[in-house]
C-alpha positions in Angstrom: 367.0 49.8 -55.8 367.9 52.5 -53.3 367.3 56.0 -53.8 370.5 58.4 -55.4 371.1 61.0 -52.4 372.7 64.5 -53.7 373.7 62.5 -57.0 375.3 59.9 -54.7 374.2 56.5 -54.8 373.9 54.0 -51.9 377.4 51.4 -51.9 377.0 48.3 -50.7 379.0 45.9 -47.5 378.5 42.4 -47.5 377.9 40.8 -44.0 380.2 37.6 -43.4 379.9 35.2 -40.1 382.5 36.9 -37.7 382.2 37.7 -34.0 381.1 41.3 -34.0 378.3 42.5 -31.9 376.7 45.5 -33.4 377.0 47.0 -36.6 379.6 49.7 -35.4 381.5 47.1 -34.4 381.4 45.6 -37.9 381.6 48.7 -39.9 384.6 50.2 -37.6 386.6 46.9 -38.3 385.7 46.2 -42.1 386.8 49.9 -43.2 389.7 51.2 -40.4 390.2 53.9 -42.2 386.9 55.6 -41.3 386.8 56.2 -37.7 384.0 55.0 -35.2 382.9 58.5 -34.4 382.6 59.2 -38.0 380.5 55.6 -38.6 378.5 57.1 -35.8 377.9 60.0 -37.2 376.9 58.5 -40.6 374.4 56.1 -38.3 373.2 59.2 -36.7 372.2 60.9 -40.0 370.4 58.1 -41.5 373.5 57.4 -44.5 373.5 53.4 -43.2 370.5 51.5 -43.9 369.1 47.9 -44.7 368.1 46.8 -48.1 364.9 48.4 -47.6 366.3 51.6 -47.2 365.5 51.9 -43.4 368.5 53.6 -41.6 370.2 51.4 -38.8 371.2 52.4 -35.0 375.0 52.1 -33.9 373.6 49.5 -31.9 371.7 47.2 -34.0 372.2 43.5 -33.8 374.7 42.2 -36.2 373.1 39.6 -38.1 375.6 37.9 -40.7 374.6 37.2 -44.6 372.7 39.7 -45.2 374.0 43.3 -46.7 374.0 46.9 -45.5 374.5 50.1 -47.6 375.8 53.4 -46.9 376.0 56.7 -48.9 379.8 57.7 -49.0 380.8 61.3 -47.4 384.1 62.8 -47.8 385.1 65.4 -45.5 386.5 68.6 -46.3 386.4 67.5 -50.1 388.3 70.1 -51.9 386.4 72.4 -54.6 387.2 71.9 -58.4 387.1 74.6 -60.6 387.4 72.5 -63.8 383.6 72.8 -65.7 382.3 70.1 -68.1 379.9 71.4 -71.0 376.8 69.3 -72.8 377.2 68.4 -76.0 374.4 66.7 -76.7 371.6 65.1 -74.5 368.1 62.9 -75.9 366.1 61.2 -74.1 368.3 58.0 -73.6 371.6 59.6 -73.8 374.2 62.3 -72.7 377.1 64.0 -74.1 379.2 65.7 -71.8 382.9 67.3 -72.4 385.0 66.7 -69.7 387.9 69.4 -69.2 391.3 68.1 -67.3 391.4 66.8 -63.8 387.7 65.9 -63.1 386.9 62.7 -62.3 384.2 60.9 -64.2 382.6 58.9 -61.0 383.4 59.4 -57.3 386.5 57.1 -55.7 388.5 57.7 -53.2 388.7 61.7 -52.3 386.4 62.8 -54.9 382.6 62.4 -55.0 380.4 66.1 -55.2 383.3 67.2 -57.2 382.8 64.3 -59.8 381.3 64.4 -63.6 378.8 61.9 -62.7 377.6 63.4 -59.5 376.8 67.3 -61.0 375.4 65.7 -63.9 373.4 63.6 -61.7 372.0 67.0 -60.0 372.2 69.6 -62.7 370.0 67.2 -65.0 367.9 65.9 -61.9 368.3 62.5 -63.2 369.5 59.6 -60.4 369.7 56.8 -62.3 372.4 58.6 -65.1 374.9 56.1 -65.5 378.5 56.6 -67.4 378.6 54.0 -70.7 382.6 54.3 -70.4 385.4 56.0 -68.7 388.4 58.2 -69.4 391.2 58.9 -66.6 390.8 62.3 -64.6 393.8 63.4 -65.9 392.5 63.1 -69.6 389.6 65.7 -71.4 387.1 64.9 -74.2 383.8 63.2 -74.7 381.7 61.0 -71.8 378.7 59.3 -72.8 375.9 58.9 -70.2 372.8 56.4 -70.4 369.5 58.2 -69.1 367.5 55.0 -69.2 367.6 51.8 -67.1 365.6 50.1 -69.6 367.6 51.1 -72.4 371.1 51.4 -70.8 371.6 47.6 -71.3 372.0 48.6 -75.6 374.4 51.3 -75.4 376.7 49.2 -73.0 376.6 46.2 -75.6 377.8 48.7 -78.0 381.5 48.7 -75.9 381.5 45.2 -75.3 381.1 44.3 -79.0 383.5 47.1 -80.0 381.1 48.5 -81.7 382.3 52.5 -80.6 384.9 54.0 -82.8 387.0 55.9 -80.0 389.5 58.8 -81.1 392.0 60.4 -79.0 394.7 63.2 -79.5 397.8 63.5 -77.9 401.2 65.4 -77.6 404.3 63.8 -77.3 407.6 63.6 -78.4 408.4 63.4 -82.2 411.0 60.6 -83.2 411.7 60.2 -86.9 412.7 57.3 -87.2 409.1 55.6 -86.4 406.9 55.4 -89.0 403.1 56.1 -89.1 400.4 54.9 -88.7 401.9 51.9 -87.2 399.9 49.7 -84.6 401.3 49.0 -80.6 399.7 45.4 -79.8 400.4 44.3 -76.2 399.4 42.5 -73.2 399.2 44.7 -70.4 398.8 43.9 -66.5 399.1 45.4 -63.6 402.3 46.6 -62.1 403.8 46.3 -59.2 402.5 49.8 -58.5 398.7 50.0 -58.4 398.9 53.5 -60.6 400.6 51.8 -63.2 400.0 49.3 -65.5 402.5 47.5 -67.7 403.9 45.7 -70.8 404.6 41.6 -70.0 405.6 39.0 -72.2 403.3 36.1 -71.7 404.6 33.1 -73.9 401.5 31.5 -76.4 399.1 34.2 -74.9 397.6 37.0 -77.7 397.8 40.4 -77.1 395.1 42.0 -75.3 395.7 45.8 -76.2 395.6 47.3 -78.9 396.5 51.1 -80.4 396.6 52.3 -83.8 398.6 55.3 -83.7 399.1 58.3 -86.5 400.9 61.5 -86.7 399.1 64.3 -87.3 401.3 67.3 -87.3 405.1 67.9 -85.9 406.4 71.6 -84.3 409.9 70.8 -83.4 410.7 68.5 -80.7 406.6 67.8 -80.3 403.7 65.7 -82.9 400.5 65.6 -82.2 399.4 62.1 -82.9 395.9 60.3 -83.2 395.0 56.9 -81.2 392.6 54.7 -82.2 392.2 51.9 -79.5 391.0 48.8 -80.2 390.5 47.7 -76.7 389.5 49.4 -73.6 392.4 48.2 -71.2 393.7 51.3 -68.7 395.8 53.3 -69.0 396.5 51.4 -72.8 397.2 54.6 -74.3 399.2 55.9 -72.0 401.5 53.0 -71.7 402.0 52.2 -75.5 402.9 55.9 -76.3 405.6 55.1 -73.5 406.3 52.0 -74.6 407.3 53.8 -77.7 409.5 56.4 -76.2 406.9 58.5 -76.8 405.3 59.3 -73.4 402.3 61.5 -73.2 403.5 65.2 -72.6 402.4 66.0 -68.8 402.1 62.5 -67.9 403.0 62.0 -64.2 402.5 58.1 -64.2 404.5 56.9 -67.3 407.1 56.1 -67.5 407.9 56.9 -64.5 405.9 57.7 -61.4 406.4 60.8 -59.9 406.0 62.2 -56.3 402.7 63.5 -56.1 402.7 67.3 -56.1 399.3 68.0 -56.9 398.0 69.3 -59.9 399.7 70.9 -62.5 396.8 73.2 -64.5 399.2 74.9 -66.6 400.7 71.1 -67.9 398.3 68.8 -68.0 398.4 65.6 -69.6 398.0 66.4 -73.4 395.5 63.4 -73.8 391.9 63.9 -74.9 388.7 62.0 -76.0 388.7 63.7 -79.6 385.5 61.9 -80.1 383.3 58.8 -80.4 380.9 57.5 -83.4 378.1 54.3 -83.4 375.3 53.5 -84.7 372.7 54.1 -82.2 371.1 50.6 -81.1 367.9 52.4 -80.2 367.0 55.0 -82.8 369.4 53.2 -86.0 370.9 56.6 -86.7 374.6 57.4 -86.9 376.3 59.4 -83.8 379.2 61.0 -83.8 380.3 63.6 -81.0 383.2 65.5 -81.2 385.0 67.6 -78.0 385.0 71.3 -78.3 388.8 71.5 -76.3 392.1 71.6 -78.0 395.1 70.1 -76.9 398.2 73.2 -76.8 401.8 72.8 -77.6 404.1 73.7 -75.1 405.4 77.5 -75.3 408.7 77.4 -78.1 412.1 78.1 -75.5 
């Protein structure tokens, strides 16, 4: 395995029979949106190398079927305030409270200014990997595996829905639903890729699932708890809208807006309340719960 590089680790191009010449060549046409000075100056500074970690020249014979690998750079990447706290950290696992529009793992624009990439540095541990994932937009409780050799365990634990996952949220109260009721769904991509969607497959089962329950109501707002089931994204999201109950400061559902950036003082009132198991390695009960609170919006 290559080495983790400032918390970053090395991504990975496959190298199919084509006519290209160099590995410039190749790189320049397989991602257009980086530009050949740019590749070039990744090349220069050693971030392209063979699966034996040596870097490559601009100039390097193409040879196809093989692989390279590249550490990702994004220029200019914009600084995020937003701080994430640790809850709790052993030696196999990590706890980590993740506040509102902070990615959990680098994509696209984001990657110093990701969960997984200062955790990766202020812990000095490369090989931390995320067990799950919760939206940027959405706070509470991340669990990280420490361990390679005992990563494998805790990931089980999600397949085999074995994790009881709790969420908050704020949305709109309606009184003629009753709670707790359950949303079950089968949700697929929209035409969109931000959003995801509600389709009605004849003969197939539902592959979503939400328990939902109100906890408290202040006029035209409830504060609700979810209990998902399944792990499908955005599932939340889209069965609180489903239910003409869309998440309040949600900018994807039901509608999608024009992007206009963040919004600190409305975020989307979604968050990881907590998570309990049984720990596969140690047999003792977890449960982690986040130390942020959802708000109300101000009355008038």
């Amino acid at each position: 395995m290559l080495p983790v590089r400032n918390g970053v680790g090395a991504s990975q191009v496959s190298l199919p029979a084509g006519p290209w010449t160099c590995v410039l060549d190749f790189l320049v046409e397989r991602f257009p949106a980086i530009s050949a000075a740019e590749w070039a100056g990744r090349i220069e500074s050693g971030d392209v190398v063979d699966a034996a970690g040596r870097a490559v020249a601009a100039a390097h014979p193409y040879v196809p079927h093989g692989k390279l690998y590249y550490y990702r750079t994004v220029p200019n990447e914009a600084p995020n305030a937003a701080q994430a706290s640790v809850l709790f950290e052993d030696e196999h696992l990590v706890v980590a409270d993740k506040p509102h529009f902070l990615p959990v793992t680098p994509s696209g624009q984001y990657l110093q200014e990701t969960l997984l990439v200062r955790l990766r540095r202020q812990i000095g541990l490369p090989e931390l990997t995320p067990l799950h994932r919760i939206d940027r937009e959405t706070a509470g409780v991340v669990l990280f595996a420490k361990q390679p050799a005992t990563r494998g365990a805790y990931h089980d634990l999600f397949a085999n829905r074995q994790v009881d996952k709790h969420y908050q949220a704020i949305a709109p109260s309606d009184a003629r639903l009753q709670f707790p009721l359950t949303r079950s769904s089968t949700l697929l991509p929209a035409d969109h890729f931000m959003q995801m969607r509600e389709a009605d497959v004849p003969g197939a089962r539902p592959n979503a699932q939400t328990e939902i329950e109100l906890l408290e109501t202040r006029g035209p707002w409830a504060r609700y708890r979810l209990r998902p089931a399944t792990g499908k994204r955005h599932q939340l999201r889209v069965h609180m809208a489903a239910l003409g109950l869309p998440i309040l400061g949600d900018r994807i559902y039901p509608e999608l807006m024009g992007h206009g950036g963040d919004e600190p003082a409305n975020p989307l009132r979604l968050l990881a309340a907590g998570i309990t198991f049984r720990d596969p390695i140690t047999g003792e009960a977890r449960s982690f719960a986040s130390r942020r609170e959802l708000h109300f919006p101000a009355a008038g």
